[in-house]
N, C-alpha and C positions, 0 to 999 in steps of 0.2 A: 190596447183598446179592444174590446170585446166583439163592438159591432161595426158594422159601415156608417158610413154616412147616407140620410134620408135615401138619397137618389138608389146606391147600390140595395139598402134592405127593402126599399120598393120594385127594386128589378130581381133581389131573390127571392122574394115573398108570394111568386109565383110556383117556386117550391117547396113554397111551407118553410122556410126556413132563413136563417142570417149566418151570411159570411164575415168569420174572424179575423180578426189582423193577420194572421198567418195566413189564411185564405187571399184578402187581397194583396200580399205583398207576392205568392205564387203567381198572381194574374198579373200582377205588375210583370214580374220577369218573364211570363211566359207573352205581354205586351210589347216589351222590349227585343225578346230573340224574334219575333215574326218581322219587327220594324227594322231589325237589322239585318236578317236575312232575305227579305222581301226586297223585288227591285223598284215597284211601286212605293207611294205617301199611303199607308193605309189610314180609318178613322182614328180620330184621337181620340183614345180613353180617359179624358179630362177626367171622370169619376173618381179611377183609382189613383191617376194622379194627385186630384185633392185629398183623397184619404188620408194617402201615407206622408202627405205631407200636414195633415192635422195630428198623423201620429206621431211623426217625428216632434212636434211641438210637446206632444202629451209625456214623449220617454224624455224630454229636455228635463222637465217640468218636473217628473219622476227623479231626476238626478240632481236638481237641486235640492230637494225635499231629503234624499238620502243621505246619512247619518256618515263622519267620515268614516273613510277603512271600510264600508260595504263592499263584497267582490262584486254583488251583482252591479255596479257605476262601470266597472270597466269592459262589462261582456253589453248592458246598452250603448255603451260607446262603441263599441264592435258594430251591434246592428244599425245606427245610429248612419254610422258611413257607409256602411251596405245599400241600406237603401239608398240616401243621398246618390248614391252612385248609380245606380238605377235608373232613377229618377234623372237625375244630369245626363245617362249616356242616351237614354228614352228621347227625350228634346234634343240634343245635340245633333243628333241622328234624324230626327224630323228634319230639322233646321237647314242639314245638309244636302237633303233631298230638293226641299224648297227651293234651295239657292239652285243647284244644279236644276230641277224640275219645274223652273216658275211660271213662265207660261202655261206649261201643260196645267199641273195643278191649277191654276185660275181658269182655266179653262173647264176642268172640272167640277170645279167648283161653281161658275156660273152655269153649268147645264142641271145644277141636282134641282128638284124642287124643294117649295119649300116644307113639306111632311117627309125628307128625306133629314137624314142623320147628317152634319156636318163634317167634311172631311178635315178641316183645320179647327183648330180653335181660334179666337175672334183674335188675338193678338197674334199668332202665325198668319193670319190672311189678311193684317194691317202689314206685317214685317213682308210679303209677299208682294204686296201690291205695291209698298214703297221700294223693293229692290227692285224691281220690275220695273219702275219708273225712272229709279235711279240708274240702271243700266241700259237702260234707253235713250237716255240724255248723256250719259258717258259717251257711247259708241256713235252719236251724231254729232258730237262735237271732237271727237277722236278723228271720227273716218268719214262718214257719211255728206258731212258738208265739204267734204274736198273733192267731192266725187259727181263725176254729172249729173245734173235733173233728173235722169230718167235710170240711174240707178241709187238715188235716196233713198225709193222706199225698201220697207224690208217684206218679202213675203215669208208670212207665217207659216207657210209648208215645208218652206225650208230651211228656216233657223229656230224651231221649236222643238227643242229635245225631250225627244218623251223616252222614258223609262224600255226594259227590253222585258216583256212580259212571255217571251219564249225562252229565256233563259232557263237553265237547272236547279230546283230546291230542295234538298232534303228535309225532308217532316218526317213529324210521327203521328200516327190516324190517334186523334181522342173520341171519335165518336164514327160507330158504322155508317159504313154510307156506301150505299148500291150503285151503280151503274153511272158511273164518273164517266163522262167521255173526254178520253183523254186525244184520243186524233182525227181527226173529222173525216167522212169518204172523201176519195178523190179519185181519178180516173185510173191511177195505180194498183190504188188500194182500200179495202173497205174501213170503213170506223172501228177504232179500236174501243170498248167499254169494259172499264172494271170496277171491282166492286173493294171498295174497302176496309178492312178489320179494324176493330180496335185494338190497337198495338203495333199494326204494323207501322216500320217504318223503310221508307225508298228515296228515291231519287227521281223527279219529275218536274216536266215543265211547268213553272209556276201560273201560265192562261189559266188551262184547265182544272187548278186549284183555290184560286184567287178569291171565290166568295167561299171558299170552305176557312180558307185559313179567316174571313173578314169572322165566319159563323163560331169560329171556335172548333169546328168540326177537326180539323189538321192544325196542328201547330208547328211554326220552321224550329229547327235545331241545326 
């Protein structure tokens, strides 16, 4: 397939230009290694998601059309499961988070407004809010109704797992960027601020990275 779809050639046509199949299936992966390296639910790139799976429908389509005995049937079968697998570990890897992260996420999610970007897609924040429900109803009819009055309820400060956003993440810088602050003052010591290459790559707490890696600026490896 040569170009995106509407949505992505209206988001690159800010550069004069459209990204190729090979273009968004690099953005798929490099979607993928941030979601799985990141301890946080980042946005869903629903976009590229539907791309590559309009493309996948296109090389399908491609291989019935072609003649037997072509070698090129057996290297889009190749790419074919490539992507798929992408695409499958991309969601699986959402999913996981979700299930682990449900509260939080919802929570999230109800504080964005509504001129902000969606952190789930509509069928992740239906699958969210029904586990949410459902394991709510599990665990009071497990434990909670055998348990005195006055400890039924559940306070949400303290069974709401949220993700560990001081943990360690190796990236690599895609795009310069000045004066990161990467450790805040404090009575010990002063603020640490550095400044980013493109190219370089380290090891850092993912806080102080978190809307670079959302921007595209860093990407995890």
């Amino acid at each position: 397939m040569a170009d995106l779809t509407e949505e992505l050639e209206d988001e690159s046509s800010e550069e004069g230009e459209s990204m190729t199949a090979a273009e968004v299936l690099q953005k798929l992966e490099e979607a993928w290694l941030n979601e799985k390296f990141s301890p946080d639910l980042l946005e869903i790139k629903n976009d590229i998601v539907d791309c590559m799976l309009e493309q996948i429908k296109e090389m399908e389509e491609n291989i019935r059309r072609a003649k037997k005995g072509d070698f090129r049937v057996g290297i889009h079968k190749m790419e074919i499961d490539r992507i798929r697998y992408f695409i499958s570990s991309y969601l699986r890897t959402r999913l996981q988070k979700i299930e682990k992260y449900t509260a939080h996420v919802l929570e999230q999610e109800k504080a964005r407004g509504s001129d902000e970007t969606p952190q789930m897609s509509p069928d992740e924040y239906t699958f969210a809010k029904e586990y949410s429900e459902n394991m709510e109803n599990h665990f009071k009819v497990l434990a909670l109704r055998h348990m005195p009055p006055n400890l039924q309820a559940l306070d949400p400060k303290h069974t709401v797992m949220r993700p560990n956003l001081d943990s360690y993440v190796f990236l690599r810088v895609n795009e310069d960027t000045a004066g990161v602050l990467v450790e805040e003052e404090t009575a010990e010591a002063g603020e640490e601020v550095i400044d980013l290459e493109k190219g370089d790559q380290l090891i850092i707490r993912y806080r102080p990275v978190a809307t670079l890696v959302e921007s595209g600026a860093v990407g995890l490896i």
